[in-house]
C-alpha positions in Angstrom: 7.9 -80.8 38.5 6.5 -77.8 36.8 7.9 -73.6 37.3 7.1 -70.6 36.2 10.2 -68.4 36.9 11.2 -64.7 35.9 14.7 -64.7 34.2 16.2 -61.2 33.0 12.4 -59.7 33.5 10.7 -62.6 31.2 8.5 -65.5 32.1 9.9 -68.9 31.5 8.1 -72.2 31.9 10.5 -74.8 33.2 11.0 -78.6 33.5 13.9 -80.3 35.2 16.6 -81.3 32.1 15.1 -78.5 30.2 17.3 -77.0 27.4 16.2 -73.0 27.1 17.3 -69.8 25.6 17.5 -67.0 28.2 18.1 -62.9 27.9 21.8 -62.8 27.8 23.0 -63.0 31.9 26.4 -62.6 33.5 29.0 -66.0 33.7 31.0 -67.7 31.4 30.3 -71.7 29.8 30.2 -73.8 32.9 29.2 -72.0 35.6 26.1 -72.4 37.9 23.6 -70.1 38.2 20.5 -69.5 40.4 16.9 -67.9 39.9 15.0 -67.0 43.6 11.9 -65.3 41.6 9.8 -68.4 41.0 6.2 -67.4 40.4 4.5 -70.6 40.6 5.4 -74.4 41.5 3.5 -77.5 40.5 5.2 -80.7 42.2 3.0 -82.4 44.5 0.8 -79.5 45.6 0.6 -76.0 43.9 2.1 -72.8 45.1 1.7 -69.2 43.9 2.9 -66.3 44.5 4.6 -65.6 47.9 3.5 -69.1 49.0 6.5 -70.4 47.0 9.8 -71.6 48.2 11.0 -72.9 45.0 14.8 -72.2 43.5 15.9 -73.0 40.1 19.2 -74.0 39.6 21.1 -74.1 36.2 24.5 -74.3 34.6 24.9 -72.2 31.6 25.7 -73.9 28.4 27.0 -71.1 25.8 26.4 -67.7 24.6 24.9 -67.1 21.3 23.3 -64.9 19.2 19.8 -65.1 17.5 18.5 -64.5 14.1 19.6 -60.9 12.0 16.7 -58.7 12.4 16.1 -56.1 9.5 14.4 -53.2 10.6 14.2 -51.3 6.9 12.1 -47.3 6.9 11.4 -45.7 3.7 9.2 -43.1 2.9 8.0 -42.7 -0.2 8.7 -40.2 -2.8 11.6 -39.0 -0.8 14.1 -40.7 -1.3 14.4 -41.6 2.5 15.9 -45.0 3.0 17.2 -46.5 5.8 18.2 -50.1 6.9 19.5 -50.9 10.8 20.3 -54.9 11.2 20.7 -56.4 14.6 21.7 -60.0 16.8 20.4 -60.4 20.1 22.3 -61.6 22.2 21.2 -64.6 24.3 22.2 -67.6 26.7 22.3 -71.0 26.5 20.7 -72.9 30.2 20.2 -76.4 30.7 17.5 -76.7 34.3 19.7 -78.8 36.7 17.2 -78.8 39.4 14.4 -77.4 40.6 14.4 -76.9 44.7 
C-alpha cells in the first residue's frame, strides 16, 4: 500500500515499514503519532482527495539534526563579509501502518 500524506506542511510518499526524515514534530522517542491529511491512497483501488479515508500511523524514532548549512554574503570591494551557519532540526519516523 502506497500514500501520499502532508506532514509539518510537506508531501511525503509513504510505504508501510518506511524509515523517513520528517520536519521536526512534537513527542519524545517512543511515542505514537498520527497523520489524518492523506492526499492520496493506492491499496486495492485509488483514492484522491476528499475520497480518502486513509490514516497513517507512526512511532517516532529520534530527533536529529541535518547537515551545517553555510550561508556566506560578501560584497566585493567593501570589505563586507558575513557567514550565518545553521542545523535543521528534524525527526526520525518509522510508518507502522497505514489505515
Amino acid at each position: 500500500m502506497l500514500a501520499i500524506v502532508k506532514i509539518a506542511g510537506q508531501q511525503f510518499k509513504v510505504q508501510k515499514d518506511q524509515t523517513l526524515y520528517v520536519p521536526r514534530i512534537s513527542g519524545n522517542a517512543g511515542d505514537k503519532v498520527e497523520f489524518g491529511e492523506v492526499l492520496l491512497s493506492h491499496g486495492d483501488s485509488l483514492a484522491v482527495g476528499k475520497d480518502v479515508k486513509a490514516v497513517i500511523k507512526a512511532e517516532i524514532i529520534d530527533h536529529v539534526q541535518g547537515d551545517k548549512v553555510i550561508a556566506f554574503k560578501m560584497k566585493r570591494r567593501k570589505g563586507f563579509r558575513k557567514k550565518h551557519g545553521h542545523r535543521t532540526h528534524y525527526t526520525r519516523i518509522r510508518i507502522s501502518e497505514i489505515a
